[in-house]
TORDREN-760540 format. One line per field, with one value per residue: residue in three letters; x, y, z negated of N, C-alpha, C in turn. Coordinates in pm, whole numbers. Example, Ala and Ser with C-alpha at 12.3 -4.5 7.8 and 13.67 -1.06 7.14 Angstrom:
2
type: c(ALA_SER)
n.x: c(1319_1285)
n.y: c(-569_-225)
n.z: c(-780_-708)
ca.x: c(1230_1367)
ca.y: c(-450_-106)
ca.z: c(-780_-714)
c.x: c(1320_1290)
c.y: c(-330_3)
c.z: c(-780_-787)
END
This chain:
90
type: c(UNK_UNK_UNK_UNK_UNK_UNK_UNK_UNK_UNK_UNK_UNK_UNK_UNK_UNK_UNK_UNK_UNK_UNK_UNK_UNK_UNK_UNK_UNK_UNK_UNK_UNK_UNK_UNK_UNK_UNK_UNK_UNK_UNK_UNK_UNK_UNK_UNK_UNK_UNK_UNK_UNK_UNK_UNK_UNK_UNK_UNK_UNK_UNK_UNK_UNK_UNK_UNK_UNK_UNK_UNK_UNK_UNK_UNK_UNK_UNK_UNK_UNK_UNK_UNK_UNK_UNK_UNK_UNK_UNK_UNK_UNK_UNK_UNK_UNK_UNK_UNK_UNK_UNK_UNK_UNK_UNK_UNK_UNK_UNK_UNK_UNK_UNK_UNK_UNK_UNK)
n.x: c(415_504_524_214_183_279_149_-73_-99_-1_-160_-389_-201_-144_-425_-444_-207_-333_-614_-465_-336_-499_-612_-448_-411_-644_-610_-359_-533_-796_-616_-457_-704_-828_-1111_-1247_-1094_-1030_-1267_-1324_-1110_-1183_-1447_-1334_-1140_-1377_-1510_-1292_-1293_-1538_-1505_-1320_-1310_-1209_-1204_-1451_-1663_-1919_-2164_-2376_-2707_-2683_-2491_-2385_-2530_-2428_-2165_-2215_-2302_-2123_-1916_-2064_-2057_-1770_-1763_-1932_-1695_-1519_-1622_-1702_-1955_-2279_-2453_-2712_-2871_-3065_-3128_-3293_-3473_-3549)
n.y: c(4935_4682_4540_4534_4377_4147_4087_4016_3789_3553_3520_3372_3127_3032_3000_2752_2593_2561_2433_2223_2089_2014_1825_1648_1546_1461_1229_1076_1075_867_626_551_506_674_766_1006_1197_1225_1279_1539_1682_1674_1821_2090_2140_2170_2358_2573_2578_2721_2949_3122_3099_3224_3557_3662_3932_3838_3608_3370_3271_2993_2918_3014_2866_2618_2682_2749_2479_2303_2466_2456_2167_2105_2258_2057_1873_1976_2034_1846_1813_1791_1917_2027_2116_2284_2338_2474_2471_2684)
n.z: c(7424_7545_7300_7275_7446_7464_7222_7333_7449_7318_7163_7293_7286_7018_6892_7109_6966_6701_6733_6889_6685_6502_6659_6653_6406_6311_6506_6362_6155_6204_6308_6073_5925_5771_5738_5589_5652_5868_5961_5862_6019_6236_6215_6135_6359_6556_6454_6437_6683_6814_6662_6750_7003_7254_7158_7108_6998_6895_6865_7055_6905_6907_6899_6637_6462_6505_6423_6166_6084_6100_5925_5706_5652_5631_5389_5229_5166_5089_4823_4549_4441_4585_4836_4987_5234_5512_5873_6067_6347_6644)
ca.x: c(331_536_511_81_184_369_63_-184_9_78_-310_-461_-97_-180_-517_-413_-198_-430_-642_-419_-276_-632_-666_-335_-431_-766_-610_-301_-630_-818_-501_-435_-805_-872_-1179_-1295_-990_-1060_-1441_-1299_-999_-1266_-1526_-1253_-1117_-1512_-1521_-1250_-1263_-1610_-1513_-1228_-1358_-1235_-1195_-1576_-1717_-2051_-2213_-2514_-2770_-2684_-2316_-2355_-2598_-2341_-2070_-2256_-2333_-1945_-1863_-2155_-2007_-1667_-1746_-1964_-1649_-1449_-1660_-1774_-2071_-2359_-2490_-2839_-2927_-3185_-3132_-3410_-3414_-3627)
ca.y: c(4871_4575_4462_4477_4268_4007_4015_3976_3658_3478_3470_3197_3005_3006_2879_2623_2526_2568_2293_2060_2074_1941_1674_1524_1521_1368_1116_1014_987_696_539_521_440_735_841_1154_1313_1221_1366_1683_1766_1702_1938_2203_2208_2200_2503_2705_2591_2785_3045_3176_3109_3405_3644_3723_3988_3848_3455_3353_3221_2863_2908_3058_2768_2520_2740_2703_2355_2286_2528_2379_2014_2125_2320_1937_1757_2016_2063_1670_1832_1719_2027_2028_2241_2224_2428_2517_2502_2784)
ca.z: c(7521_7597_7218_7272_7598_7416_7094_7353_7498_7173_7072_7301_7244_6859_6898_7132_6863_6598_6778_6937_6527_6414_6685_6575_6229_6360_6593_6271_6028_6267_6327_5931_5898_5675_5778_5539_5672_6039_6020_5791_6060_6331_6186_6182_6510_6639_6392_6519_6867_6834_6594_6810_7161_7406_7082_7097_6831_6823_6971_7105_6829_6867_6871_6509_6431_6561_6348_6016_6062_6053_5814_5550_5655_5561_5240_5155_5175_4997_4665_4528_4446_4682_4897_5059_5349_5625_5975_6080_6498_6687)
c.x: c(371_486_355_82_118_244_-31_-170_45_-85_-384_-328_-103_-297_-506_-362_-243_-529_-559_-339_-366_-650_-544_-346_-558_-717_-499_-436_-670_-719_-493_-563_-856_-988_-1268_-1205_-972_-1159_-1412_-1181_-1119_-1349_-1424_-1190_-1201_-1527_-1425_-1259_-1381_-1607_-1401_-1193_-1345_-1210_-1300_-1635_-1847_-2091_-2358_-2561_-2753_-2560_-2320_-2431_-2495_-2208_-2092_-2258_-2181_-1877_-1963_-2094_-1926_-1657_-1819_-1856_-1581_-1482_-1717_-1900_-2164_-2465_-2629_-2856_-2989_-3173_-3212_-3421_-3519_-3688)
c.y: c(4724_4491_4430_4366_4153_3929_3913_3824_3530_3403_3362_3078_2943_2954_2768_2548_2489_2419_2196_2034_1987_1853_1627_1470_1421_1218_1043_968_855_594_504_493_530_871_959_1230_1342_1289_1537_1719_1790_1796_2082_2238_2249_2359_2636_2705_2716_2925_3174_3142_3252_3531_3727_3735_3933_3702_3505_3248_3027_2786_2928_2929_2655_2563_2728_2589_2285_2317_2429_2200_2001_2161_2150_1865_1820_2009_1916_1685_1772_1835_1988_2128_2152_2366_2439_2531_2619_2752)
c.z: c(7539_7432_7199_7382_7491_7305_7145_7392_7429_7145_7088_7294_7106_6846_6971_7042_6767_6658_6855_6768_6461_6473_6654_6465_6232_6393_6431_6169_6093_6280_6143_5838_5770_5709_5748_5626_5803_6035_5965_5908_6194_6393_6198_6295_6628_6556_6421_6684_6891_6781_6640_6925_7199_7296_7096_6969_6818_6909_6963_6931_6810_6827_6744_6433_6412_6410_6183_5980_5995_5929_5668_5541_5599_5419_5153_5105_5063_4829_4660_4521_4597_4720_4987_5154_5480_5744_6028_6259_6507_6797)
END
């Protein structure tokens, strides 16, 4: 019991870290004026901040919208290739 305490306890300390990890990396890129690596740490800490909000199994339709947008931004930067997509609002 005590060791589910302790798991449950750990989880929003690890995503805190997990994003205050990406805005440092954010805030050292602007400072060093390297700004792919500022908009790519950016996009990821908007991507987990949303993707591991509250440890919810399922979002609202705009949260996942929001969540793709990131994710497809990130996968642009990663592959050189040149990715097209169109979101479609409702």
């Amino acid at each position: 019991m005590e060791q589910l305490k302790r798991k449950a306890e750990l989880g929003p300390l690890r995503q805190h870290f997990l994003y205050n990890t990406l805005v440092l990396i954010s805030w050292n890129a602007r400072k060093e004026k390297a700004q792919e690596t500022e908009r790519i740490s950016k996009l990821s800490a908007r991507y987990y901040r949303l993707a591991l909000d509250k440890g919810e199994t399922y979002n609202a339709l705009d949260k996942e919208v929001a969540l793709l947008h990131h994710y497809l931004s990130i996968e642009c930067s990663r592959f050189v290739i040149q990715l097209d997509y169109d979101i479609l609002s409702f």
